[in-house]
PDB file of N, CA, C and O in Angstrom:
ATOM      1  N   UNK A   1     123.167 -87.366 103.824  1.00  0.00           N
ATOM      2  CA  UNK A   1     124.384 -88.140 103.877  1.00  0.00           C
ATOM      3  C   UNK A   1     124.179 -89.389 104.734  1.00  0.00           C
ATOM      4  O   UNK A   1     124.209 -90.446 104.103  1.00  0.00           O
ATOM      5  N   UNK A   2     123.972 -89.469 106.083  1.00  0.00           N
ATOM      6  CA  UNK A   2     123.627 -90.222 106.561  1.00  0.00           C
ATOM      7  C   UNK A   2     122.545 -91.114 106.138  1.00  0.00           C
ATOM      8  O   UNK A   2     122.740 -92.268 105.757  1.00  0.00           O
ATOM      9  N   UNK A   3     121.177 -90.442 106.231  1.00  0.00           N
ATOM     10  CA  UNK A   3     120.366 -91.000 105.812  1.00  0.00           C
ATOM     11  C   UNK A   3     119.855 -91.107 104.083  1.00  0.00           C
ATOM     12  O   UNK A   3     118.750 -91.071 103.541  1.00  0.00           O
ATOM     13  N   UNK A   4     121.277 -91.254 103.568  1.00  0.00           N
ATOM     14  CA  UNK A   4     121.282 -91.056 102.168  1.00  0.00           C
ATOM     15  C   UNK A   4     119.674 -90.619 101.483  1.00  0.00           C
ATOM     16  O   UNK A   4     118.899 -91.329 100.843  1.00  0.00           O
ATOM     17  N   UNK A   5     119.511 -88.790 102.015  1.00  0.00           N
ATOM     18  CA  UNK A   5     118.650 -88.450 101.491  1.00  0.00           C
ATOM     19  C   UNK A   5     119.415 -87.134 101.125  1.00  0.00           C
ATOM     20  O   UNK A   5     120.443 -86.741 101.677  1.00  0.00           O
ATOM     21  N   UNK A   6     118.659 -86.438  99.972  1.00  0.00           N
ATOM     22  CA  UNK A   6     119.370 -85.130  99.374  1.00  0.00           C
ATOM     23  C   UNK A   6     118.758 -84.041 100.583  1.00  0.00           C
ATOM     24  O   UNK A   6     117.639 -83.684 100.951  1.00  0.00           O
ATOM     25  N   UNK A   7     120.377 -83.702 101.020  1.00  0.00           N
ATOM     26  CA  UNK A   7     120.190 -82.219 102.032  1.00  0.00           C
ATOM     27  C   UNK A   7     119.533 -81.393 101.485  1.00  0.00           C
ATOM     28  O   UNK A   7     119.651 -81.010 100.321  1.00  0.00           O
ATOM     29  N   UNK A   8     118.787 -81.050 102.275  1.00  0.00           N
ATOM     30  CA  UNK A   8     117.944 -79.437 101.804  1.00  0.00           C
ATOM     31  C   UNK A   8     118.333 -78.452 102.392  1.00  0.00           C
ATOM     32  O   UNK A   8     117.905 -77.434 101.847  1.00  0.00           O
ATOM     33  N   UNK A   9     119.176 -78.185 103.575  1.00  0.00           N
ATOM     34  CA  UNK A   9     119.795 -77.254 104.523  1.00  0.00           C
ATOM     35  C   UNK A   9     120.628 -77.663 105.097  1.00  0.00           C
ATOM     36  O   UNK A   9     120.679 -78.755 105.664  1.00  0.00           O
ATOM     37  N   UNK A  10     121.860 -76.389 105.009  1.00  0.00           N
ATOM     38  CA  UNK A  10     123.122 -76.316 105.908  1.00  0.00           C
ATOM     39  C   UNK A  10     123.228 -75.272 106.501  1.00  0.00           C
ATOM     40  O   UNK A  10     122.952 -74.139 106.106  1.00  0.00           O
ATOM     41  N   UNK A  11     123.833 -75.773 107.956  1.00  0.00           N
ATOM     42  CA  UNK A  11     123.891 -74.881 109.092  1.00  0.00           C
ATOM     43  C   UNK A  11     125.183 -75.176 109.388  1.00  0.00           C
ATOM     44  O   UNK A  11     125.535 -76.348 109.527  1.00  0.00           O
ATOM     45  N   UNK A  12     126.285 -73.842 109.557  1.00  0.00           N
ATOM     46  CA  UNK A  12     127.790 -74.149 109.942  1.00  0.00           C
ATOM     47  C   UNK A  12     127.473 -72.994 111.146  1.00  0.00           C
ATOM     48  O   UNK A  12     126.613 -72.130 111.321  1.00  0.00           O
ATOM     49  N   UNK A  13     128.821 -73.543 111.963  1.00  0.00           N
ATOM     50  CA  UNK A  13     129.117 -73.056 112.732  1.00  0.00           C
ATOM     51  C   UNK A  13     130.992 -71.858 112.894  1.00  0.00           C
ATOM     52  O   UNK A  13     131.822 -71.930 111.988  1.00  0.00           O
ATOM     53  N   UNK A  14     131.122 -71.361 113.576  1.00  0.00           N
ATOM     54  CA  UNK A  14     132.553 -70.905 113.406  1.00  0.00           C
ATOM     55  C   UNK A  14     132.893 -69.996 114.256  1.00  0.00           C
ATOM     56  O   UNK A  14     132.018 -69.541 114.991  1.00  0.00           O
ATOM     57  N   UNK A  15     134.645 -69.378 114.382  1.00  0.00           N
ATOM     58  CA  UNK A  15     134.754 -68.539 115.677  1.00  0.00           C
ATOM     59  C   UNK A  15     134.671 -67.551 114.739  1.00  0.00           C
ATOM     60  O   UNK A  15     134.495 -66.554 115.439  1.00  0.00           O
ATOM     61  N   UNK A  16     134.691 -67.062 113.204  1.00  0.00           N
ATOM     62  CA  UNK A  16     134.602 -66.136 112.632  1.00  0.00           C
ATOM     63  C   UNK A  16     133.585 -65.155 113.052  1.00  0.00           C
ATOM     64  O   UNK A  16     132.530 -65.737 113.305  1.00  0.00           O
ATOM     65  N   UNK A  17     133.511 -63.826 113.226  1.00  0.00           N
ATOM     66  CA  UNK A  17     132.827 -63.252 113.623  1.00  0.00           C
ATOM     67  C   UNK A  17     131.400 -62.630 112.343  1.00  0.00           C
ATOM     68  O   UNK A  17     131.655 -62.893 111.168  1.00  0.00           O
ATOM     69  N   UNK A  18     130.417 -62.086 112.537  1.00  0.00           N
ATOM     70  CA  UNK A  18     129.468 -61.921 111.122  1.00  0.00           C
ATOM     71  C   UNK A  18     129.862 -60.957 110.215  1.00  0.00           C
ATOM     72  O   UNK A  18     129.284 -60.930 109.129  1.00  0.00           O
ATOM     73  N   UNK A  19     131.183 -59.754 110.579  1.00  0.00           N
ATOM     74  CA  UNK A  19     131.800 -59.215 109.865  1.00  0.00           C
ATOM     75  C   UNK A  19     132.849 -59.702 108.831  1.00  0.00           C
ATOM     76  O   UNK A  19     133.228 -59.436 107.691  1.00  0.00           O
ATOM     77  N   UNK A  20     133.187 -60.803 110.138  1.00  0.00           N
ATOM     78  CA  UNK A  20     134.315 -61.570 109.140  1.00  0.00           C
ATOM     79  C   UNK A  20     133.788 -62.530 108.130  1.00  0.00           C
ATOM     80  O   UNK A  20     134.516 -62.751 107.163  1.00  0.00           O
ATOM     81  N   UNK A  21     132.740 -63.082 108.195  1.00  0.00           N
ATOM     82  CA  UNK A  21     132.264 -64.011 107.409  1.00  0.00           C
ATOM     83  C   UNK A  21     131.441 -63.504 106.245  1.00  0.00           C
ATOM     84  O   UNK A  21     130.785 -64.130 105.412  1.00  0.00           O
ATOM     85  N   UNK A  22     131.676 -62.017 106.429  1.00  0.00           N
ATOM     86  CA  UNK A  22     130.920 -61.305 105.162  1.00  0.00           C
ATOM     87  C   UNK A  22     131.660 -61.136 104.073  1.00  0.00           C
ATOM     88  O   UNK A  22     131.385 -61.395 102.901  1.00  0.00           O
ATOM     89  N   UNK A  23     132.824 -60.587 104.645  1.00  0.00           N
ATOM     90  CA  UNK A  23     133.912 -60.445 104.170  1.00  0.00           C
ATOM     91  C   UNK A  23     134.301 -61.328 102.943  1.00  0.00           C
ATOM     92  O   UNK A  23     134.660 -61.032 101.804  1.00  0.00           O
ATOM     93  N   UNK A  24     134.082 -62.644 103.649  1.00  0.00           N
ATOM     94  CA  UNK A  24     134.527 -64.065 102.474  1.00  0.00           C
ATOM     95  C   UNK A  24     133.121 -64.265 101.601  1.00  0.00           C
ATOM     96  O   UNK A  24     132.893 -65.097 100.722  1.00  0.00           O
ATOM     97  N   UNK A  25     132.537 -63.565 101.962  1.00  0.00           N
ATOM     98  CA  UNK A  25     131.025 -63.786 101.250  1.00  0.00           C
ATOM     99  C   UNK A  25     130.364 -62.851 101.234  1.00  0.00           C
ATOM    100  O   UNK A  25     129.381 -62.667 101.952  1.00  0.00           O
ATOM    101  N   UNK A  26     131.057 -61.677  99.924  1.00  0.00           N
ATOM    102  CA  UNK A  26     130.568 -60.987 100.022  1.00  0.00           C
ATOM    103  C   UNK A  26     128.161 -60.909  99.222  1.00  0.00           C
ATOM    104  O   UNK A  26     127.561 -59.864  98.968  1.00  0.00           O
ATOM    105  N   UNK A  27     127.832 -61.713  99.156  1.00  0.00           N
ATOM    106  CA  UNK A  27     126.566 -61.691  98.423  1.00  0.00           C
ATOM    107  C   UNK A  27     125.841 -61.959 100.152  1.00  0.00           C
ATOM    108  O   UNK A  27     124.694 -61.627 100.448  1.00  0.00           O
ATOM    109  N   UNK A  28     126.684 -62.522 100.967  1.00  0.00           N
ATOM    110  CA  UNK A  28     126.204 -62.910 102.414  1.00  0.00           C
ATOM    111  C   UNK A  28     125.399 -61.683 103.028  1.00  0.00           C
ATOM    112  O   UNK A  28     125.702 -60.490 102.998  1.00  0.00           O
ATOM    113  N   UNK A  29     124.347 -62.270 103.565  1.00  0.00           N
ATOM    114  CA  UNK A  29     123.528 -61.472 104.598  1.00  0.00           C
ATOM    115  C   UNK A  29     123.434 -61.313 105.944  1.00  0.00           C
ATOM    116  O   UNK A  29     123.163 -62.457 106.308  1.00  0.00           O
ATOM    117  N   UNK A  30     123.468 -60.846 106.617  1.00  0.00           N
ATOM    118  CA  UNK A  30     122.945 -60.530 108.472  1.00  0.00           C
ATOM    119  C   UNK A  30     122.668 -59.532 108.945  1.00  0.00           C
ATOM    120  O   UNK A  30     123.272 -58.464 109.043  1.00  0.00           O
ATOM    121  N   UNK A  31     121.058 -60.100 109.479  1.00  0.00           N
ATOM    122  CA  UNK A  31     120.529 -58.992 109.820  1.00  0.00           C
ATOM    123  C   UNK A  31     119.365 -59.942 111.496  1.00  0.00           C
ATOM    124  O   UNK A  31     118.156 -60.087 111.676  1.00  0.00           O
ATOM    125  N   UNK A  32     120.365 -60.255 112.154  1.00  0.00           N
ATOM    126  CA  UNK A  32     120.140 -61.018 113.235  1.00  0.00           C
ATOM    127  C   UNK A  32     120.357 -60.266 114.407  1.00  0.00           C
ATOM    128  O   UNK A  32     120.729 -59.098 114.291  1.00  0.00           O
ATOM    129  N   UNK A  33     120.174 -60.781 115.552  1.00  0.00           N
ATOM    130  CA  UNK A  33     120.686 -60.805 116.840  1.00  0.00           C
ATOM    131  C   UNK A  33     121.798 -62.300 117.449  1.00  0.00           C
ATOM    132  O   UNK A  33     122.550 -62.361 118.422  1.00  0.00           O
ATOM    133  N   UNK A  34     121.470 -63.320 116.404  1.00  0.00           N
ATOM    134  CA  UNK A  34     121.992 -64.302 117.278  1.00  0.00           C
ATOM    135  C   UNK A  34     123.411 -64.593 116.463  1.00  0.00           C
ATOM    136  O   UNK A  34     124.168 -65.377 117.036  1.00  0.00           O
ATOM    137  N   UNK A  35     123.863 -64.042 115.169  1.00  0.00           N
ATOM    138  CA  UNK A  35     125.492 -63.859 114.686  1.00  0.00           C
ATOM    139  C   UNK A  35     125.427 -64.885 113.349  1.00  0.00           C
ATOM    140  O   UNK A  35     126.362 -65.129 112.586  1.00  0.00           O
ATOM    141  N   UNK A  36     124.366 -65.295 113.301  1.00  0.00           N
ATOM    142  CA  UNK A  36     123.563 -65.789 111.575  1.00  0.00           C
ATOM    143  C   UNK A  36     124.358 -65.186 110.585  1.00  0.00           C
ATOM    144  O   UNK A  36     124.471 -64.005 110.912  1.00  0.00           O
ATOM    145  N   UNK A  37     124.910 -65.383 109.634  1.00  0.00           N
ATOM    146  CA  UNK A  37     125.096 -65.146 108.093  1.00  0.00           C
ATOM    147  C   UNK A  37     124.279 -65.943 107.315  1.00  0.00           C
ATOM    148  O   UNK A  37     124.741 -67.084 107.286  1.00  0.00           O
ATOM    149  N   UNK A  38     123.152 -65.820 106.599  1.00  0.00           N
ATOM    150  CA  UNK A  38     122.836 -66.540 105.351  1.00  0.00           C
ATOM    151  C   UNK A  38     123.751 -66.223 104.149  1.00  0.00           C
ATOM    152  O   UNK A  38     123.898 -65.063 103.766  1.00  0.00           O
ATOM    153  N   UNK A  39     124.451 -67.416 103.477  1.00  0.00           N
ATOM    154  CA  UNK A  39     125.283 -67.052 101.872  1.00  0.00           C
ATOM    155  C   UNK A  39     124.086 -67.468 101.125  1.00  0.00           C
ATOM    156  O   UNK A  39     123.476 -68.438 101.577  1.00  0.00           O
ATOM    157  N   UNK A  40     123.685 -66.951 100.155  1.00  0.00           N
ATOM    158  CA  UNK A  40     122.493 -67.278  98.926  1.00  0.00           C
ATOM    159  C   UNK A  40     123.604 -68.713  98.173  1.00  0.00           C
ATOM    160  O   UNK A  40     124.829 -68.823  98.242  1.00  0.00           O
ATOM    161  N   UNK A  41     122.782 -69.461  97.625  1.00  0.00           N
ATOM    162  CA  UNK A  41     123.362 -70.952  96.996  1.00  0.00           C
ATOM    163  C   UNK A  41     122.569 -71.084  95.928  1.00  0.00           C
ATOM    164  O   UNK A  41     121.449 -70.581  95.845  1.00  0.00           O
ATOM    165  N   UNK A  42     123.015 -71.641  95.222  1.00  0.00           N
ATOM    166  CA  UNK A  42     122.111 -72.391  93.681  1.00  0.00           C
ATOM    167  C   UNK A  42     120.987 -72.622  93.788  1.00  0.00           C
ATOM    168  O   UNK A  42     120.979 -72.935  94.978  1.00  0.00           O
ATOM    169  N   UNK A  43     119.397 -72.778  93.278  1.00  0.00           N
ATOM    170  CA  UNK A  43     118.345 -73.234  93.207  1.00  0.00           C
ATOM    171  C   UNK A  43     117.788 -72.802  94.565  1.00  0.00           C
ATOM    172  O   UNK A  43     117.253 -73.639  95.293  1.00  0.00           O
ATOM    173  N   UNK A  44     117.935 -71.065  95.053  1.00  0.00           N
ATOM    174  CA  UNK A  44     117.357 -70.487  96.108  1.00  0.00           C
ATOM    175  C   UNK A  44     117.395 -71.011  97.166  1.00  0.00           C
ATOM    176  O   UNK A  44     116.380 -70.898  97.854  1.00  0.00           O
ATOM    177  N   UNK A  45     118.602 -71.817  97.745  1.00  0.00           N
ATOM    178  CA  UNK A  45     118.412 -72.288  98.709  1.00  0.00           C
ATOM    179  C   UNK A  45     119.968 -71.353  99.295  1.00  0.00           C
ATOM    180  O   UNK A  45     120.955 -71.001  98.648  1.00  0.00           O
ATOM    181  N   UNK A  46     119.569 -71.150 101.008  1.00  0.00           N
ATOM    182  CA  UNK A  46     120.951 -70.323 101.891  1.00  0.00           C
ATOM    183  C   UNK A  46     121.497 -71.707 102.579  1.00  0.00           C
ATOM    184  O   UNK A  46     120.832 -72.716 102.815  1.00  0.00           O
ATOM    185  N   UNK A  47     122.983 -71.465 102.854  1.00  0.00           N
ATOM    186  CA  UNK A  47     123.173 -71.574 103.777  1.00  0.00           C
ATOM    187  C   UNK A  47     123.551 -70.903 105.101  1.00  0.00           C
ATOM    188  O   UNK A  47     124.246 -69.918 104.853  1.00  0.00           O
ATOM    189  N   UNK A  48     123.409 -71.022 106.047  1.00  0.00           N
ATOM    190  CA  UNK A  48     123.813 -70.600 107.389  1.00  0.00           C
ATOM    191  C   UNK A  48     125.038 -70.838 108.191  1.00  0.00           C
ATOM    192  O   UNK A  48     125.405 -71.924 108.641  1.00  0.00           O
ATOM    193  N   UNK A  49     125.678 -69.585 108.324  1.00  0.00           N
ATOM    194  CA  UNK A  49     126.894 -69.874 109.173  1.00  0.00           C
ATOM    195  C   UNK A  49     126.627 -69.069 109.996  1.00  0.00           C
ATOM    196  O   UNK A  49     126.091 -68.008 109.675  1.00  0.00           O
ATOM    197  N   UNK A  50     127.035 -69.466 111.691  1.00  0.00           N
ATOM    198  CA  UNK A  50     126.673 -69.242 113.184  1.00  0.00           C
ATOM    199  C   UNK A  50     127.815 -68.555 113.085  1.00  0.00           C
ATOM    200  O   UNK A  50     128.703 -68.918 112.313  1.00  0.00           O
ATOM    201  N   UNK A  51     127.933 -67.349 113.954  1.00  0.00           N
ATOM    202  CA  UNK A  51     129.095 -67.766 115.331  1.00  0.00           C
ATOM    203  C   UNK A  51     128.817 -68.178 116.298  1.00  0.00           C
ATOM    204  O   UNK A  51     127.723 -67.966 116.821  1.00  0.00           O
ATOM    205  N   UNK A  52     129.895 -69.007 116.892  1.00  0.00           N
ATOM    206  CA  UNK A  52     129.852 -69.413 118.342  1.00  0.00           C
ATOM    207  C   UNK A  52     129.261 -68.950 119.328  1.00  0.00           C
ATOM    208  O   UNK A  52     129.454 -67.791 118.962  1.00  0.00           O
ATOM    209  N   UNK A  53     128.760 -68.836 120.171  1.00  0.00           N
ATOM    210  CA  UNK A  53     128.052 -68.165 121.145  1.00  0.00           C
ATOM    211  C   UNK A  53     128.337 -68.359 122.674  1.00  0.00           C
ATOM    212  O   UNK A  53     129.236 -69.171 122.892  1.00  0.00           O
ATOM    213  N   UNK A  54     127.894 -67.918 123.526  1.00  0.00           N
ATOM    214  CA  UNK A  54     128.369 -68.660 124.767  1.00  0.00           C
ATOM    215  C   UNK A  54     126.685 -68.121 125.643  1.00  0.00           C
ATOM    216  O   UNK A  54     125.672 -67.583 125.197  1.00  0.00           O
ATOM    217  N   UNK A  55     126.968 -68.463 126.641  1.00  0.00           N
ATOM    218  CA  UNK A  55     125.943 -68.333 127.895  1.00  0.00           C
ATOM    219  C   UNK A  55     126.098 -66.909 128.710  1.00  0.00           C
ATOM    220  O   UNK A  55     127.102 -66.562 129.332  1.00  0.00           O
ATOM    221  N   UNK A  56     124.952 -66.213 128.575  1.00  0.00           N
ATOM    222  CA  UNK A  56     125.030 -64.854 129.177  1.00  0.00           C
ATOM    223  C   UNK A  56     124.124 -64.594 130.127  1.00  0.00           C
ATOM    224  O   UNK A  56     123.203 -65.402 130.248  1.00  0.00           O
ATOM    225  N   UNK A  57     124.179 -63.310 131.092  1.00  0.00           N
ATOM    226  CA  UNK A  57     122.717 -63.494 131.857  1.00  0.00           C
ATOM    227  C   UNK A  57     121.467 -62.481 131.064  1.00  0.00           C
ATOM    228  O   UNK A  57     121.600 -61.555 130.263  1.00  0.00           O
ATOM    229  N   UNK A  58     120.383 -63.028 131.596  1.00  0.00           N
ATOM    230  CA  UNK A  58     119.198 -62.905 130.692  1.00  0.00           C
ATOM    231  C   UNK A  58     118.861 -60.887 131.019  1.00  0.00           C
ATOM    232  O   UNK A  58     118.485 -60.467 132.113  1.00  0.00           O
ATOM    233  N   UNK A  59     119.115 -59.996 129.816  1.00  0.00           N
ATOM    234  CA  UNK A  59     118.793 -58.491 130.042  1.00  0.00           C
ATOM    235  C   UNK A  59     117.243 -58.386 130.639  1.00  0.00           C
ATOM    236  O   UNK A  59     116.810 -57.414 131.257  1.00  0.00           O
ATOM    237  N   UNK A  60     116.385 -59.782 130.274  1.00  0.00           N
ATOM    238  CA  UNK A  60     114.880 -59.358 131.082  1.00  0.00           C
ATOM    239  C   UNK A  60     114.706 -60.781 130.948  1.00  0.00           C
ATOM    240  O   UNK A  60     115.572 -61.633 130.750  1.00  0.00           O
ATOM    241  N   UNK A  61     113.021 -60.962 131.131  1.00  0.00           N
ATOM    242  CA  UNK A  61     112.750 -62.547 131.746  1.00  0.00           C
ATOM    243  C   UNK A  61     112.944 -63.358 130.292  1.00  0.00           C
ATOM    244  O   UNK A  61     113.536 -64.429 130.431  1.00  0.00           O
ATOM    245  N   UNK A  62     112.523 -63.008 128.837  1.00  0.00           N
ATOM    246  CA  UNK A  62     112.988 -63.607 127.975  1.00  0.00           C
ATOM    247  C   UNK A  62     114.073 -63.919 126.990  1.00  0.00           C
ATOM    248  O   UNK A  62     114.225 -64.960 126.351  1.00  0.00           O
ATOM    249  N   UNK A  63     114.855 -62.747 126.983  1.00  0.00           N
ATOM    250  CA  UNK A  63     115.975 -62.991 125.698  1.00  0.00           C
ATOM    251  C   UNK A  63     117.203 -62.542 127.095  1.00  0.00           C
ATOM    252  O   UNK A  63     117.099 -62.098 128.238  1.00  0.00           O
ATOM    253  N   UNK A  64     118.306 -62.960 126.205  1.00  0.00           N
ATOM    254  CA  UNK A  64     119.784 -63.369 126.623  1.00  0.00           C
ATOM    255  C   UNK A  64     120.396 -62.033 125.564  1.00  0.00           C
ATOM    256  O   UNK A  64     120.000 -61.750 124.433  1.00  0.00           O
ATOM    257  N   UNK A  65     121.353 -61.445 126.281  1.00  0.00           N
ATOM    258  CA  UNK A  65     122.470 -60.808 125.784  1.00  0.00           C
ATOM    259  C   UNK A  65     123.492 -61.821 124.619  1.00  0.00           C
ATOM    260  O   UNK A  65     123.468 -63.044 124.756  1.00  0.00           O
ATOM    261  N   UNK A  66     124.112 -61.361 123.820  1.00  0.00           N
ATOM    262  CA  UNK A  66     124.320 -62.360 122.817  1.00  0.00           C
ATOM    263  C   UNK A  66     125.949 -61.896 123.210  1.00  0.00           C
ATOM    264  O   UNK A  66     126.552 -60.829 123.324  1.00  0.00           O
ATOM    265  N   UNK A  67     126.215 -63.077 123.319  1.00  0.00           N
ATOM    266  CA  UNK A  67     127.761 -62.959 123.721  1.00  0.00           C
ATOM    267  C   UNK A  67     128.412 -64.267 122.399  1.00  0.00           C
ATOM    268  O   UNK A  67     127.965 -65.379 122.115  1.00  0.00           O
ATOM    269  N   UNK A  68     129.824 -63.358 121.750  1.00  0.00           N
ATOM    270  CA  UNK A  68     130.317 -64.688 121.310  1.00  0.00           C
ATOM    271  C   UNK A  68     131.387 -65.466 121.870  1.00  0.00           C
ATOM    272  O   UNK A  68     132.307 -65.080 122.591  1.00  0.00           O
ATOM    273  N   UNK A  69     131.158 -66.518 121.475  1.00  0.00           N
ATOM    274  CA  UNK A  69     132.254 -67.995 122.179  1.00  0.00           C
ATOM    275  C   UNK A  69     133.528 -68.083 121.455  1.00  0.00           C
ATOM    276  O   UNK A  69     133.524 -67.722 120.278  1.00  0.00           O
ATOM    277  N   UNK A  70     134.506 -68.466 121.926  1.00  0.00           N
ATOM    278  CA  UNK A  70     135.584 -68.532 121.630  1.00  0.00           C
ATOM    279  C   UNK A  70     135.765 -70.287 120.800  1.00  0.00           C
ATOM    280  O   UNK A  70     136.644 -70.494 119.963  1.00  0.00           O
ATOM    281  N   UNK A  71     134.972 -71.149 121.152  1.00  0.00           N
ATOM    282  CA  UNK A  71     135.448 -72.318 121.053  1.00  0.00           C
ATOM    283  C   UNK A  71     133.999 -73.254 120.396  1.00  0.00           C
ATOM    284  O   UNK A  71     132.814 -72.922 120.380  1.00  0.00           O
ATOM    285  N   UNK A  72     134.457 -74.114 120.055  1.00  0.00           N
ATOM    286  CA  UNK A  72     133.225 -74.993 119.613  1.00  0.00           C
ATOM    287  C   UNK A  72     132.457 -75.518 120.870  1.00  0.00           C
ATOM    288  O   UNK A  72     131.315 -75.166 121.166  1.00  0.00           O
ATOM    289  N   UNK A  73     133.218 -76.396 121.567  1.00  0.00           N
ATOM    290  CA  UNK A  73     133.309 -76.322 122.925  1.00  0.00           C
ATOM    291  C   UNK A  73     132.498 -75.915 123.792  1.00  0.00           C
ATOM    292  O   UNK A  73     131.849 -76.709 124.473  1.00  0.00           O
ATOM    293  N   UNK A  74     132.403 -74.698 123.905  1.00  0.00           N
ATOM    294  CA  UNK A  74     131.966 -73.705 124.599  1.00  0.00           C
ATOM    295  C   UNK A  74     130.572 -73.452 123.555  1.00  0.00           C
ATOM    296  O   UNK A  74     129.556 -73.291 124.230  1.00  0.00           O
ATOM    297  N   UNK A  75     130.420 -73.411 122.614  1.00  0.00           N
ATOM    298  CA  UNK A  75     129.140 -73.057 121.806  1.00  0.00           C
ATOM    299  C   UNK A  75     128.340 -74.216 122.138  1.00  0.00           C
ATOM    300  O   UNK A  75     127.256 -73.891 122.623  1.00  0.00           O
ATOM    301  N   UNK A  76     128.592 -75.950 121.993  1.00  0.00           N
ATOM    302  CA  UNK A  76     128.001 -76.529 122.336  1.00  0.00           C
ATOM    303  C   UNK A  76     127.007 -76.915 123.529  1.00  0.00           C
ATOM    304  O   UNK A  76     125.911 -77.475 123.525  1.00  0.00           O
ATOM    305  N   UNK A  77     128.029 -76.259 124.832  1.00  0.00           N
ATOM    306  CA  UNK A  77     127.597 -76.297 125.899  1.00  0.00           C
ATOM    307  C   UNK A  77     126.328 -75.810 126.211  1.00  0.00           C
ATOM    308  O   UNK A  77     125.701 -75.913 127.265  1.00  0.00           O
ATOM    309  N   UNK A  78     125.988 -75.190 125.015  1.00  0.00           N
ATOM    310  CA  UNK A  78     124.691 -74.344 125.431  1.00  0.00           C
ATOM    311  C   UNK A  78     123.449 -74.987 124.499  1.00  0.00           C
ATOM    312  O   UNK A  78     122.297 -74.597 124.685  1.00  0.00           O
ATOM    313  N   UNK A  79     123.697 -75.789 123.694  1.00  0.00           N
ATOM    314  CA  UNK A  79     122.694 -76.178 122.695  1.00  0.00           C
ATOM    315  C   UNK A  79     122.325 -77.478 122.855  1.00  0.00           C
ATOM    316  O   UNK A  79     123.070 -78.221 123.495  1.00  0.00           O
ATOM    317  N   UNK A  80     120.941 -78.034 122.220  1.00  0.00           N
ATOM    318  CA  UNK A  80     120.414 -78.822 122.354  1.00  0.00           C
ATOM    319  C   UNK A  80     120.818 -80.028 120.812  1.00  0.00           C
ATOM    320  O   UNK A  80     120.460 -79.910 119.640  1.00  0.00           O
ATOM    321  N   UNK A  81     121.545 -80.948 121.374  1.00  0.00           N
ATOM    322  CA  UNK A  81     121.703 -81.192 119.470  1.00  0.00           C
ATOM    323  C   UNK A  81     120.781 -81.990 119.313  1.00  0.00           C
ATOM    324  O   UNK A  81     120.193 -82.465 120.285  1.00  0.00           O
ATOM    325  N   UNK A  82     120.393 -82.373 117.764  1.00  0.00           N
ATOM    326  CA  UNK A  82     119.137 -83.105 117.270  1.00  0.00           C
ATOM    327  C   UNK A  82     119.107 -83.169 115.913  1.00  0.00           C
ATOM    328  O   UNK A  82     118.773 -82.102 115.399  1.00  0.00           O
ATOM    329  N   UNK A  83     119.386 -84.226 115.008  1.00  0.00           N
ATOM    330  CA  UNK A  83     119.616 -84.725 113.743  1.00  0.00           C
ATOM    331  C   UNK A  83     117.382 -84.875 113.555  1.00  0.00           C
ATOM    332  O   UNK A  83     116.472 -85.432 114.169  1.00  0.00           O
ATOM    333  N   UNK A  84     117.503 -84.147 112.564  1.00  0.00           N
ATOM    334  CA  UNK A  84     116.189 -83.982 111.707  1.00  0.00           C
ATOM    335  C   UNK A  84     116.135 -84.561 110.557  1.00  0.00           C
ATOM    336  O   UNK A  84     117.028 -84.518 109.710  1.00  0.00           O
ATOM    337  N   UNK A  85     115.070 -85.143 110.459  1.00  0.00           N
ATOM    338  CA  UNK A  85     114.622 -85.653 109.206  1.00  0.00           C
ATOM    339  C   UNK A  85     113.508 -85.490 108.557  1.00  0.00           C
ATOM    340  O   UNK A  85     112.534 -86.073 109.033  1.00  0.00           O
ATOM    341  N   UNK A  86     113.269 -84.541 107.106  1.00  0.00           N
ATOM    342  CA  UNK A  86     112.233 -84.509 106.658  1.00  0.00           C
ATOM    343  C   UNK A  86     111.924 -85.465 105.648  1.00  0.00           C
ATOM    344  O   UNK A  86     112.692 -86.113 104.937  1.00  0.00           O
ATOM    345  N   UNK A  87     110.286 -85.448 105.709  1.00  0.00           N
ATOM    346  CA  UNK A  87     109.601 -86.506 104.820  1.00  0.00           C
ATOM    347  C   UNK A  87     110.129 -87.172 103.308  1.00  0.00           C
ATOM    348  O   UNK A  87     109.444 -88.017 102.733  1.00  0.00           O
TER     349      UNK A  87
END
C-alpha cells in the first residue's frame, strides 16, 4: 500500500482473546504461546491475528509469562515497530 507493492503478509492485532477469534474463524489455527491465530487465505497464504499482550516478569532468564493486554496502548508499549520491505 504504501510502497505500492502487492502485500504478501498480514499481521492484526486485537483485545479478542485466541478463543474468541476462533470462534469468528472457524478454519483458524493456534497452537502458540504468544496468542497468534493464523486464518488460512486464498493462494496459501495466512493471516495473523495477535492478542494484545502486556509486560510480565521473566518465569527464567529467557522467556516471559504471556500475559494479555487490555489495550492497544498497552500492547505497543512493549514492541519494537518496523515497516519491512521485501525485494
Amino acid at each position: 500500500m504504501v510502497c505500492k507493492r502487492t502485500i504478501k503478509d498480514w499481521d492484526f492485532a486485537t483485545n479478542a482473546k485466541p478463543e474468541e477469534i476462533l470462534k469468528l474463524f472457524p478454519d483458524g489455527f493456534y497452537d502458540n504461546q504468544f496468542g497468534t491465530v493464523g486464518i488460512p487465505l486464498k493462494d496459501n497464504q495466512i493471516a495473523e491475528i495477535t492478542t494484545y499482550r502486556s509486560e510480565s516478569e521473566y518465569k527464567d532468564r529467557t522467556s516471559r509469562e504471556v500475559e494479555w493486554g487490555k489495550t492497544i496502548e498497552e500492547d505497543l508499549q512493549r514492541r519494537i515497530l518496523q515497516l519491512t520491505q521485501s525485494p
